[in-house]
C-alpha positions in Angstrom: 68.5 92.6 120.9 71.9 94.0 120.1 74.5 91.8 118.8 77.5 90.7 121.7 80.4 93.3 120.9 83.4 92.4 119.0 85.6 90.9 121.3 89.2 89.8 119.1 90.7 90.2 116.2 93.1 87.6 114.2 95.4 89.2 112.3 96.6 86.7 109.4 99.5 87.9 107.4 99.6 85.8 104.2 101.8 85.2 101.0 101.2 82.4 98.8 98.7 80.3 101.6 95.5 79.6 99.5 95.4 76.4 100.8 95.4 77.2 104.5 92.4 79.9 104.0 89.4 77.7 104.7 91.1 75.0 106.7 92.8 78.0 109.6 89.0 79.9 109.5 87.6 76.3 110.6 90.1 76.5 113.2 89.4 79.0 114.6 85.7 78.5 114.6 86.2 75.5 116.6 88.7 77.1 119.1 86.6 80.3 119.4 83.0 79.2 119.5 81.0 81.1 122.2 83.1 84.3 121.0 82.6 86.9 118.7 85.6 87.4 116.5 87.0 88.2 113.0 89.7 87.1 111.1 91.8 90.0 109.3 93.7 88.4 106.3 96.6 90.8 104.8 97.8 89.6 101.7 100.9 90.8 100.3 99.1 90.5 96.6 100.4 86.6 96.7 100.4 85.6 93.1 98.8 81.9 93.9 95.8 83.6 94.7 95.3 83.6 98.8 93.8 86.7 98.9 90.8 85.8 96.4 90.5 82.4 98.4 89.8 84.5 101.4 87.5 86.9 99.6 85.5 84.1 98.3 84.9 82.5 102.1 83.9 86.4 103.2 81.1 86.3 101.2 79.4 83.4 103.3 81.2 84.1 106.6 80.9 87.6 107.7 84.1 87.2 110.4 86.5 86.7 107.5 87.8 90.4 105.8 91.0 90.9 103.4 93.7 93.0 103.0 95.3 92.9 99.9 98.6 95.1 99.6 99.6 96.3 96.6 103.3 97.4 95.9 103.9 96.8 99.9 105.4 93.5 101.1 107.1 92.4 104.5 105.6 90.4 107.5 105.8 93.3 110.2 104.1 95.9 108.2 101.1 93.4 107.0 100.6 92.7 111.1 100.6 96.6 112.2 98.6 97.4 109.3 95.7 94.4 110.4 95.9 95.3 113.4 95.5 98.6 113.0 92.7 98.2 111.2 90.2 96.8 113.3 88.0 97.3 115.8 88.2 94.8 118.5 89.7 95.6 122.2 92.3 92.9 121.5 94.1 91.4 118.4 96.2 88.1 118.2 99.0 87.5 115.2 98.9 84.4 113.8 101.3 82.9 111.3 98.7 81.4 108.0 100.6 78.0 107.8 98.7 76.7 110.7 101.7 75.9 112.5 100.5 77.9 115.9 98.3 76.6 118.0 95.2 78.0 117.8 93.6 76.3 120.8 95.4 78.1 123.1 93.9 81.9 122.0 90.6 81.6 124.4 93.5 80.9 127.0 95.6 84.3 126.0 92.0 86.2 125.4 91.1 85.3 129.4 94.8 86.4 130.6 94.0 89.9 129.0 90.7 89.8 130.4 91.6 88.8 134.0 94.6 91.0 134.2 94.0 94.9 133.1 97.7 95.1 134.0 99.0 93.0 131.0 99.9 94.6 128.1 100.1 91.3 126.2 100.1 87.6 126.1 102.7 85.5 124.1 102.5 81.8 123.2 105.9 80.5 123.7 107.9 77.6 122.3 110.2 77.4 125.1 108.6 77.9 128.2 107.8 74.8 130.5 105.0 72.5 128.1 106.4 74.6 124.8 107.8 72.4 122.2 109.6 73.2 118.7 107.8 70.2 116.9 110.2 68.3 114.4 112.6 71.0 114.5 116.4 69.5 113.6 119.1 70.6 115.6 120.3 73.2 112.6 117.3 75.3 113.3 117.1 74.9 116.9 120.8 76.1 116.7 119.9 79.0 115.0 116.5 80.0 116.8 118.9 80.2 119.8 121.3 82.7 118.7 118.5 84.8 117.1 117.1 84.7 120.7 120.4 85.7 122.2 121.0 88.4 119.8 117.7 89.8 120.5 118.2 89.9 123.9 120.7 93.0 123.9 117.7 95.2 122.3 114.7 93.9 124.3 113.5 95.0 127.8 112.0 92.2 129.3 113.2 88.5 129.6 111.1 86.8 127.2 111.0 83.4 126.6 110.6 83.1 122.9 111.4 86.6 121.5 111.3 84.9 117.8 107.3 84.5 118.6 105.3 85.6 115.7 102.0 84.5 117.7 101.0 87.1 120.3 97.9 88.8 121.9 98.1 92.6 122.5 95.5 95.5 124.1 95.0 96.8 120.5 94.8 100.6 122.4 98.3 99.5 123.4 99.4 98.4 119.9 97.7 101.9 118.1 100.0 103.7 120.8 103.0 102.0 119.7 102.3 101.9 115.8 103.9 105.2 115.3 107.5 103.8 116.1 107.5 100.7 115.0 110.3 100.0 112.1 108.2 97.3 110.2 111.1 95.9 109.2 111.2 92.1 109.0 109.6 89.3 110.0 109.7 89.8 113.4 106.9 91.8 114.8 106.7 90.9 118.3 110.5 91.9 118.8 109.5 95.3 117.1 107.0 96.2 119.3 109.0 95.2 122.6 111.5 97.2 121.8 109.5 100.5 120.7 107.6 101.0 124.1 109.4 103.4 126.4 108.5 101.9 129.4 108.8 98.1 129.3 105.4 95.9 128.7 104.1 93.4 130.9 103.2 90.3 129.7 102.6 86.6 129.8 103.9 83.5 128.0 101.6 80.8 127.3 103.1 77.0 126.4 102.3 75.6 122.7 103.9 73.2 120.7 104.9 74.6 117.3 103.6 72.2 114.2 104.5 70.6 111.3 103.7 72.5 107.7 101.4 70.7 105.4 100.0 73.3 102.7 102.2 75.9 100.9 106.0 76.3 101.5 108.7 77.7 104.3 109.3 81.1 103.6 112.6 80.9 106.2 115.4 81.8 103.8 118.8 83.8 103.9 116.6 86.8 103.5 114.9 86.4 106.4 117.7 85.8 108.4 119.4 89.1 107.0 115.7 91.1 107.7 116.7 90.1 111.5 120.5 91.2 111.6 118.6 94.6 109.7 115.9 95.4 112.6 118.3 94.6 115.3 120.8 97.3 113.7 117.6 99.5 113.6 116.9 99.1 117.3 120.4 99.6 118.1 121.6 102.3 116.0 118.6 103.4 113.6 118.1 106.8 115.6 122.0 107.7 114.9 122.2 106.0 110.7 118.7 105.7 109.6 118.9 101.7 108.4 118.4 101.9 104.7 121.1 104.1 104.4 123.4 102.1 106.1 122.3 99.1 104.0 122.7 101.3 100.9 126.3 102.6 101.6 127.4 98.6 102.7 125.9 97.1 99.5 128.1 100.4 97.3 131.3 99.5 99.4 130.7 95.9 98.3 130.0 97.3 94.6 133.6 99.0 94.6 134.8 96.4 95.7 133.1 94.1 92.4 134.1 97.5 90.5 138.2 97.0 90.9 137.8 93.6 90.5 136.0 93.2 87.2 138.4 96.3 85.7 141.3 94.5 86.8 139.8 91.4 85.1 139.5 93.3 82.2 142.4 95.7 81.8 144.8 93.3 83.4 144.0 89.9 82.3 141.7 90.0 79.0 144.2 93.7 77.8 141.0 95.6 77.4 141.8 99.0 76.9 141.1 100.8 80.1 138.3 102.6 79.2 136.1 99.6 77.7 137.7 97.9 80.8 136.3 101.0 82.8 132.9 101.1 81.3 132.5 97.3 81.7 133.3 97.2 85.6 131.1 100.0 86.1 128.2 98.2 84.6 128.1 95.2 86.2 128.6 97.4 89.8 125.7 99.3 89.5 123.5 96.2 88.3 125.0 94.2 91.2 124.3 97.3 93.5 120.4 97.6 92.1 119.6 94.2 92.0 121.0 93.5 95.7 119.2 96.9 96.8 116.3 96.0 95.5 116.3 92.4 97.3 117.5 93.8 100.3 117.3 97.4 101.0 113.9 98.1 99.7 112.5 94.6 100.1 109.3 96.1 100.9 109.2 98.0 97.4 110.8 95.1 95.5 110.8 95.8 91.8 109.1 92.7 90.3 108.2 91.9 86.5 110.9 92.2 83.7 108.8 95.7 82.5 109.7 97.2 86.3 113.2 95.9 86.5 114.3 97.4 83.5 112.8 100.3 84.5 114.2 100.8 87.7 117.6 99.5 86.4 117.8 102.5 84.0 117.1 104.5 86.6 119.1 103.6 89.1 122.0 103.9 86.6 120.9 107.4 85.7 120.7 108.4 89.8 124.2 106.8 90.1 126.0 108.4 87.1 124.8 111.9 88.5 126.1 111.2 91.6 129.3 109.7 90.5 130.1 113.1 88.5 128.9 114.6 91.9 131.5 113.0 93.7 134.2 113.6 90.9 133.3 117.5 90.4 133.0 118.0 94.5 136.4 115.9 95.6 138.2 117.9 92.8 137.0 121.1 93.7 138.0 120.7 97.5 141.1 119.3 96.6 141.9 122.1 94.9 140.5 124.6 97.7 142.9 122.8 100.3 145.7 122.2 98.2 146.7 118.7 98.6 144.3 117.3 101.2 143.0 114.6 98.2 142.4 111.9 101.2 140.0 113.9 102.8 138.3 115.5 99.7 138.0 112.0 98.1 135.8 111.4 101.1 133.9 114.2 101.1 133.4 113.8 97.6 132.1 110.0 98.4 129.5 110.7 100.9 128.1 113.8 99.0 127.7 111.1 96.2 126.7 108.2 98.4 123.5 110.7 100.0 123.1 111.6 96.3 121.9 108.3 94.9 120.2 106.8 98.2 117.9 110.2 98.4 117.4 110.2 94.3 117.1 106.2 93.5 114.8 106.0 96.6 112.4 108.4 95.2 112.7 107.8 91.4 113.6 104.0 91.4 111.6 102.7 94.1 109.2 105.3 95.2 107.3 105.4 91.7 105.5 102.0 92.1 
């Protein structure tokens, strides 16, 4: 007899969740017993070892594979690239901090099943029987803006937008993979907003629960990552979104610029060349080390070997373009005769394009 076909896919994006591995596969055992499935971990080369944990339970359960990523990091890519990579006719997310509620994916699985029409199936914190756990009223606060911001990109009038647990058609989710930003944490809002025609789902109740292995990875990051793929849904196709996050980190780099020269010209009497060469410093390592926590988050620069690197070379990308933007304003100054406004701006752009195209290719395209 031939074995029953592959029926779902978990996708489990992971960092730093070793001690989650064996205790989510159990639960998902339990929930899915009668049901052949597999478990896709994609492990964003976590340095406490998750993606070895997981490779060790593979070799006695078959349903378990890994993805480890190497030099690649973000939630939303790890999910397209799971789900991309399997087999199965449908494919759930699920967070790897066994906060979702796993019970209810034999529930979504049946909704796709019964329905050809649904696209997808969405377990919900807020719908009627939903619950946010021990939430405080800080998070809930914020959780609700991030679901009213989010609603002037989406299409439909979804529940729980901020979701990251979801069952898709995965023919539905290769036919969207093409224009999906992968930006940020927030995967489900991605792909809602890439379809051209709007999706038709379902939300399913389930109480969201408490954290007891590993740690919170909600930060200030994270919240930024969401401001980021909203701009990308909004305005991406006009200024592509890393180079709007590159020019707003150099504006607030000139603005650190004036203010350490003034420091050091005006209050220590530097001479005005030390004071110049100082200031100009301490910009450019501000505007690297904030680009590479934020711009090119998913090409982070880590290790002291790799930031060092990278640093030098972002300075040697910036000092060509600054003599760019010098040696282009002057000449068009010159060509119109006074218009130093408009060729100071000229001169700014050509040197802003300069060092996003150069310092994305030889500072954080070499690793």
């Amino acid at each position: 007899m031939s074995p029953a076909p592959l029926a779902l896919a978990i996708v489990i994006p992971t960092f730093n969740e070793k001690g989650n591995v064996a205790a989510l596969v159990a639960r998902l055992d339990a929930a899915l017993a009668g049901l052949v499935w597999e478990a896709v971990f994609v492990d964003d080369d976590s340095p406490d070892g998750t993606a070895d944990v997981a490779r060790a339970l593979a070799r006695t359960d078959t349903r378990v594979r890994v993805i480890q990523r190497i030099g690649r990091r973000g939630l939303s890519s790890a999910c397209i690239e799971g789900m991309c990579a399997t087999a199965a006719p449908m494919v759930a997310v699920i967070d790897g901090d066994l906060q979702h509620d796993e019970t209810i994916l034999p529930a979504m699985l049946m909704a796709l099943t019964d329905d050809p029409s649904l696209d997808l199936v969405i377990g919900s914190r807020f719908v009627a029987g939903g619950g946010t756990g021990d939430w405080d009223r800080d998070r809930v606060a914020k959780s609700a803006l991030a679901t009213k911001l989010s609603r002037r990109v989406l299409k439909a009038d979804l529940t729980d937008p901020m979701s990251g647990f979801f069952m898709i058609r995965t023919e539905t989710l290769r036919r969207l993979a093409p224009d999906l930003s992968a930006i940020g944490f927030k995967i489900l809002l991605d792909i809602m907003t890439a379809s051209a025609a709007p999706l038709r789902f379902r939300e399913l109740p389930y109480t969201f629960r408490v954290r007891t292995e590993g740690e919170s990875k909600l930060d200030h990051v994270v919240a930024i990552e969401f401001l980021i793929a909203l701009y990308d849904r909004m305005f991406g196709r006009f200024v592509p979104v890393r180079f709007a996050m590159f020019s707003a980190i150099g504006v607030l780099g000139v603005g650190l610029h004036m203010a350490v020269l003034a420091l050091c010209f005006v209050v220590l009497g530097m001479s005005y060349i030390a004071g110049l060469i100082v200031a100009t410093l301490v910009a450019m390592t501000f505007n690297f080390y904030l680009n590479n926590a934020l711009t090119y988050r998913d090409r982070r620069l880590t290790g002291w070997r790799a930031l060092l690197d990278g640093w030098v070379s972002f300075c040697l990308v910036c000092s060509v373009g600054a003599i760019a933007n010098v040696g282009i304003a002057a000449f068009l100054h010159g060509a119109r005769d006074g218009a130093w406004a408009t060729s100071a701006l000229v001169g700014v752009l050509v040197g802003a394009v300069w060092n996003y195209a150069l310092s994305s290719r030889f500072t954080w395209g070499r690793y």
